[in-house]
C-alpha positions, 0 to 999 in steps of 0.5 A: 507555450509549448506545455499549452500546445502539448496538452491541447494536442492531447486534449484533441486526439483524445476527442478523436479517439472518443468520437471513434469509441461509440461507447456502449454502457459500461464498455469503459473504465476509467481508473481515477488515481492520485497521481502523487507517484506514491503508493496508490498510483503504483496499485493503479497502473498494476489495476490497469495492466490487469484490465488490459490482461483481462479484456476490458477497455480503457478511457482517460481520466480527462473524459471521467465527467463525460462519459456516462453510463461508463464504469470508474474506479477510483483508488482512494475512497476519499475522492468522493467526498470531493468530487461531484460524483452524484453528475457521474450517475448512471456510471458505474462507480467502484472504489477502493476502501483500504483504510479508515477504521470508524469511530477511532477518533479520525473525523475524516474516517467518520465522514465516509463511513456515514457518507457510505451509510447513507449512500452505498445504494449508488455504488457498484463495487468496493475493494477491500484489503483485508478482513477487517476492512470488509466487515466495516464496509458490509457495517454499512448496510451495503449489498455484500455482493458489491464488497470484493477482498482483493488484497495490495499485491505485489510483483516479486520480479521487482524483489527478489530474495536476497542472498548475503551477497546482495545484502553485503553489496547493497550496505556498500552502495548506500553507505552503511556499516557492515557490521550493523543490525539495520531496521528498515521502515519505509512509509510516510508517516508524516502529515502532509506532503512536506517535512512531516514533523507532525506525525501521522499517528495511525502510521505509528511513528511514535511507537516506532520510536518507542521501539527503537529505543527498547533496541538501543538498550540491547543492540549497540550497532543498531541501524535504521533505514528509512524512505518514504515521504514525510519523515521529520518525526522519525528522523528528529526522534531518531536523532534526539535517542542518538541512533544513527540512521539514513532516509533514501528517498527513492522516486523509482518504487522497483528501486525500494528493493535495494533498500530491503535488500540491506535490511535485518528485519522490517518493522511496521508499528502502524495503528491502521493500515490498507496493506501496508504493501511493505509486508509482502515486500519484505516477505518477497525480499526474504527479509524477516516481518516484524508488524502489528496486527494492522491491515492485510498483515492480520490475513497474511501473516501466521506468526513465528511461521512466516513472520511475527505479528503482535497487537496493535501499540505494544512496543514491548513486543515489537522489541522482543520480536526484532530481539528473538529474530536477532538472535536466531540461528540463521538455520531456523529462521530461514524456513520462515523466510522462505514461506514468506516467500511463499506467501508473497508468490500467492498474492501477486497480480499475476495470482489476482486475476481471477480475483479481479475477474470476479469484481469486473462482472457486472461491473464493465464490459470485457472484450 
């Protein structure tokens, strides 16, 4: 009873608060996530902090099907296969298009791209993370105009470069060995939301462990350390090799950044990605980057000047990568680490706002 009384409370101050907007055209936006308390949900309260930053109204989500002609933006581009958004018009519709290459064997990722073929005239504007995203999504016919690059950022506040005092104390708090060369993964990589025994193979996580197996030939106290959702895959994997690792799930995302702090080097094995925002993470970090050429990683990273990128399923030199920053002098590889470090301080929120500026024209009124 009290939960009941509680929304129907909000629900009432919410018709207040919506009797005394007399909203104009597009004077509000309305930012519709996944509220999974992952990733994109993260990305959308940093969207909306720079909106508040940049002049623009806010509305809840509950008014999202009453609030023409408004402005919403919803972070996952899969939203509009399911939702009725043809009743939202004339609103102006934004979405973000991480991911989702066509024609890769994914029938969902086919799905939107013809949907967005047939239908791109009644958008306003798209988000994408990277180059790659950006030439698929003007594939479809859509007006460049409407197609922003604005890549995942980040708040390096929440990630500070580590110094070797941090990486010794953060090995202490969770339990893992000193001496260990420790491989951070931290994404869901999982089917679904539960164990994620079937494995999510644009995540990769079968090439991960192809890898990691690679290393145990050459690293005798090879670790690894996982968070995210969704790793039963990996974990089995990891167990059947005999490699011993720990999965910390952590609820607070600024928290993720004691987990990188007791990293060697971080590994990304995906097929596709949006960010992975684990790659400016680890750059902010000052942990060093080993990826495939998957999502903004191929805008971002130069490889052997601020991390190491190689091409998308090949293990081989995954494995050579993590072994050459393995054996580096610690004299050489800091000048890397340290243009991570500049590269992540150029793609922060606070460096994005005049990106966002641009897509919020025409597209919302601002104050």
């Amino acid at each position: 009873m009290k939960v009941m009384k509680e929304a129907a409370q909000k629900i009432a101050k919410g018709v207040l608060r919506a009797a005394s907007w007399n909203w104009r055209p597009y004077s509000r936006l309305i930012l519709y996530g996944e509220k999974a308390e992952w990733v994109l949900d993260w990305e959308m309260r940093a969207l909306a902090n720079t909106c508040d930053r940049l002049g623009v109204r806010m509305a809840d989500p509950i008014w999202k099907n009453a609030s023409q002609p408004q402005s919403i933006f919803f972070s996952n581009h899969f939203f509009l296969l399911n939702v009725d958004w043809q009743r939202l018009l004339p609103s102006h519709i934004g979405f973000a298009y991480f991911h989702g290459l066509p024609h890769t064997g994914d029938p969902l990722f086919d799905n939107f791209y013809k949907f967005l073929c047939k239908n791109h005239e009644h958008f306003t504007r798209v988000q994408v993370s990277h180059s790659q995203m950006r030439d698929v999504t003007l594939g479809t016919g859509i007006d460049p105009s409407k197609v922003f690059i604005i890549p995942i950022g980040i708040n390096v506040d929440f990630f500070p470069f580590r110094s070797a005092e941090q990486k010794q104390t953060a090995r202490a708090e969770l339990g893992i060995p000193q001496s260990s060369f420790v491989v951070g993964s931290f994404q869901k990589d999982g089917v679904g939301w539960e164990e994620g025994l079937e494995p999510k193979l644009i995540k990769g996580p079968d090439v991960f462990l192809s890898t990691i197996e690679m290393l145990k030939r050459d690293i005798g106290d090879l670790f690894v350390l996982l968070s995210g959702p969704s790793r039963g895959y990996v974990k089995d994997g990891l167990e059947k090799m005999g490699v011993p690792y720990k999965h910390l799930y952590i609820k607070s995302y600024p928290d993720v950044a004691k987990l990188f702090h007791a990293l060697d080097v971080y590994l990304v094995a995906s097929r596709q990605e949006g960010g992975p925002k684990a790659i400016l993470e680890s750059m902010a970090s000052g942990v060093p980057i080993v990826t495939t050429r998957v999502g903004q990683a191929m805008d971002l990273v130069k490889h052997g000047r601020n991390g190491w990128m190689v091409a998308v399923e090949d293990s081989d030199s995954l494995a050579r990568c993590i072994l050459e920053v393995r054996n580096m002098d610690p004299q050489d590889l800091m000048p890397i680490l340290k243009n991570g470090r500049a590269t992540a301080e150029a793609n922060t929120y606070e460096s994005q706002l005049p990106l966002w500026a641009d897509f919020m024209k025409g597209f919302v009124e601002t104050r």
